[in-house]
Each structure stands twice: as C-alpha cells, then as structure tokens.
N, C-alpha and C positions, 0 to 999 in steps of 0.2 A: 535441288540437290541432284546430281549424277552419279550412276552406278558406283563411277570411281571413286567419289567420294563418300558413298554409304561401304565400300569395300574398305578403304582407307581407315575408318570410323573403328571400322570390326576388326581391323587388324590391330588398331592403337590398342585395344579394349583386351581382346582376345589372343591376340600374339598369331592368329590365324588365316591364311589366306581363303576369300570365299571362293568353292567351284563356281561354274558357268550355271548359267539356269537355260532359260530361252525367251521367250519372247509371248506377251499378249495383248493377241490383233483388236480383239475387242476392244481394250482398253488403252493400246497405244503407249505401254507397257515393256522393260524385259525387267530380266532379274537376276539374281545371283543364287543358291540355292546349299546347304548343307542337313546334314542329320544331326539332331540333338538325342537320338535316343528312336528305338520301335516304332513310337507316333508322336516323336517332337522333331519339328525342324527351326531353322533360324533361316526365313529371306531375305535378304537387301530387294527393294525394289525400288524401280523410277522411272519416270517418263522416259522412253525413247525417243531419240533427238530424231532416229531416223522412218520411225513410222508416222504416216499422214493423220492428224486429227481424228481422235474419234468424234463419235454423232453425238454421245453425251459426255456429263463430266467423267473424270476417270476417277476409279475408286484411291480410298484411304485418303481423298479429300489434296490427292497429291498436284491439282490446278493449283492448289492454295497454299501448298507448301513452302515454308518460309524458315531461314534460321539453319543452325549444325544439321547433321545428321542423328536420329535418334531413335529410342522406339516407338514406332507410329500406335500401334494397336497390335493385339494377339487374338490368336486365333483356338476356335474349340470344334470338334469336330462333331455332327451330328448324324443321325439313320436318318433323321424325320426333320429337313431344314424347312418344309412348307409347313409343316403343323405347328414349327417354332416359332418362325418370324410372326405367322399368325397370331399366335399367345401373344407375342409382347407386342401387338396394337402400334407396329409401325416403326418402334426403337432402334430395330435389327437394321429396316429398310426391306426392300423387297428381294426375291432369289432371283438372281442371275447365274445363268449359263455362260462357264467360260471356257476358255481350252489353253493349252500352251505344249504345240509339239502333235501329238497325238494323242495326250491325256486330258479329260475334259473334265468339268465337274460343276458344284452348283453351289454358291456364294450367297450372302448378305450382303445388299450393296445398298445404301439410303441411297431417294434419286438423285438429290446433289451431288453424291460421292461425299458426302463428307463421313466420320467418324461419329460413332453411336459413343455420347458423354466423352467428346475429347479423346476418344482412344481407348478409353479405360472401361468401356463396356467391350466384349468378345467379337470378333467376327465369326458368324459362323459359315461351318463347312460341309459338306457330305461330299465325300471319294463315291465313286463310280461302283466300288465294291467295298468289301471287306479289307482289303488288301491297303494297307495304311503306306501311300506313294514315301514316308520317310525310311521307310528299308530299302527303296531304291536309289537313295540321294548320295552324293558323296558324303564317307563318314572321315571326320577328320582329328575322330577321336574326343569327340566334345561330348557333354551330358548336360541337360537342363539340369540343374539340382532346384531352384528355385524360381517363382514368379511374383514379386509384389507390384502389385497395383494399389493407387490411392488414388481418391476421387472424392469432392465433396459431398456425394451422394450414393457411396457405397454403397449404402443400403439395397438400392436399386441392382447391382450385382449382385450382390451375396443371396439378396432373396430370390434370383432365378437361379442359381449357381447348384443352389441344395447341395445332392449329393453328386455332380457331373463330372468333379474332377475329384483326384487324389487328396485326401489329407493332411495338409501340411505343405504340398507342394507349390500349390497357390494362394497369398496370400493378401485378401482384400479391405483395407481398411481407408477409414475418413481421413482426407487430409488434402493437398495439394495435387492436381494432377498428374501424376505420376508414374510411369513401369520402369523397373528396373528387373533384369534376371542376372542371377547367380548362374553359373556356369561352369562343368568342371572340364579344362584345357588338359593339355597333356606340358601346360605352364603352371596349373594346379590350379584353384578356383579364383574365376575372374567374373568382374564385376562388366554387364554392361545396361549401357543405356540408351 
C-alpha cells in the first residue's frame, strides 16, 4: 500500500483530505498525519519508496503488508513504556527510539515488526513530555467518538486495558479480528476501517 493510497482510503471513508506528515529514517517510513481531538490523532503510514532499506524489519509488520488499505493497529499512550512492555512478557515487543523531523519519542516495536495479536492488542507510546504532539497536528475538524476492536482473545486486552482509557470510548470484545472507529467529520459521523 502507498501513502496515496492509505490517503485515497480516508478520504472514500471520511470525506477528508489527510495533511502531510514526515518522514521516518529508522524505519524507512513517511506518513500522513491529522488531530482527532487533545490526544487522538489518525495516521496513514507506509513504506517510503524513496528511503534506502532499513537494518531491521519495519514496524506495524508493513514488509508483510498485503491487501486494501485499513486499520492496521491503534495506539495508547504511556509515562512508563519500559516498565509496560516489561509487564506483558514480550506481547508489546521491545521500546524503540524513534524521531520524525525533530520530534523523537519511544515505541513498542516486536523484533519482527509484526503486530501484537493481529493489530487488535495497542501499540504503545510515550511523548517526550507532557505535551500530547496531537494539538499540534493539523485539525480538520474530526473527533474520535469511538474505537471497537475484536479479537478472538479479548480477553488478553481488556485485562491489561483496566482503567487506561475512557469509558465507553473504547470498545473491546470476542470476535473476528477486527478495528473499526466512529468518527465525527464535519460530513457528520463516519465509519472507518
């Protein structure tokens, strides 16, 4: 899949064009980038055709990526991403250090790149501070209203999930693997996937 075509994807879905992102070296990497809200964004991301191979795989398992454009996996944000990854005995993958621009930060990345249970377990994150980089993003007038995830092993979410997100906003149950988010446009709420 190419940028253009994960842009293409969000516009059929969303009615929205995405802004510009940048670029990451590590990973051989760019992206496209918007604000869903304080500390929600939506990224398109994809191999860049014009940076030279990285050393390992690339994250979100995108060597292997096959098929439409869709939701790969979502992301949650953490204070403490080494004490986390630690707890879950390997699920997460290990923290990586990445940058894009002059903003750096620190990831969950399995070593293959691939995706913790197909996507539908979290990536996590820790920003550099406090300062949640989605109020810097272009807003294009969008809001996360919802997140369902399904996965045949839930359970494995929900029981590390506890109390780390909002209420109702995320919603994880048994089933088929699965993300789809609710969205509200300034087209009214749209469905993507």
């Amino acid at each position: 899949m190419s940028l253009s075509e994960g842009a293409a994807h969000v516009h059929k879905c969303l009615g929205i064009e995405m802004p510009p992102g940048g670029k990451h070296p590590r990973m051989s990497t760019h992206n496209l980038l918007m604000s869903l809200g304080p500390t929600s964004f939506l990224e398109v991301i994809a191999i860049d055709p014009a940076a030279s191979s990285p050393s390992g795989p690339r994250w979100y398992n995108l060597d292997s990526f096959r098929g439409p454009p869709r939701i790969l996996t979502w992301i949650v944000g953490t204070k403490s991403i080494q004490q986390e990854v630690e707890a879950l005995n390997g699920l997460a993958g290990n923290v990586v250090k990445v940058s894009r621009g002059s903003l750096t930060w620190k990831i969950s990345v399995p070593a293959d790149g691939s995706l913790p249970l197909d996507g539908a377990f979290p990536t996590l994150l820790q920003w550099p501070s406090d300062d949640h980089v989605a109020a810097q993003m272009s807003d294009r007038g969008c809001r996360l209203k919802s997140l369902g995830v399904t996965h045949p092993e839930a359970e494995k979410i929900t029981s590390w999930l506890g109390n780390r997100l909002e209420r109702g906003r995320t919603q994880v149950a048994v089933g088929p693997v699965q993300l789809q988010a609710q969205i509200k446009t300034v087209h009214g709420i749209r469905t993507l996937t």
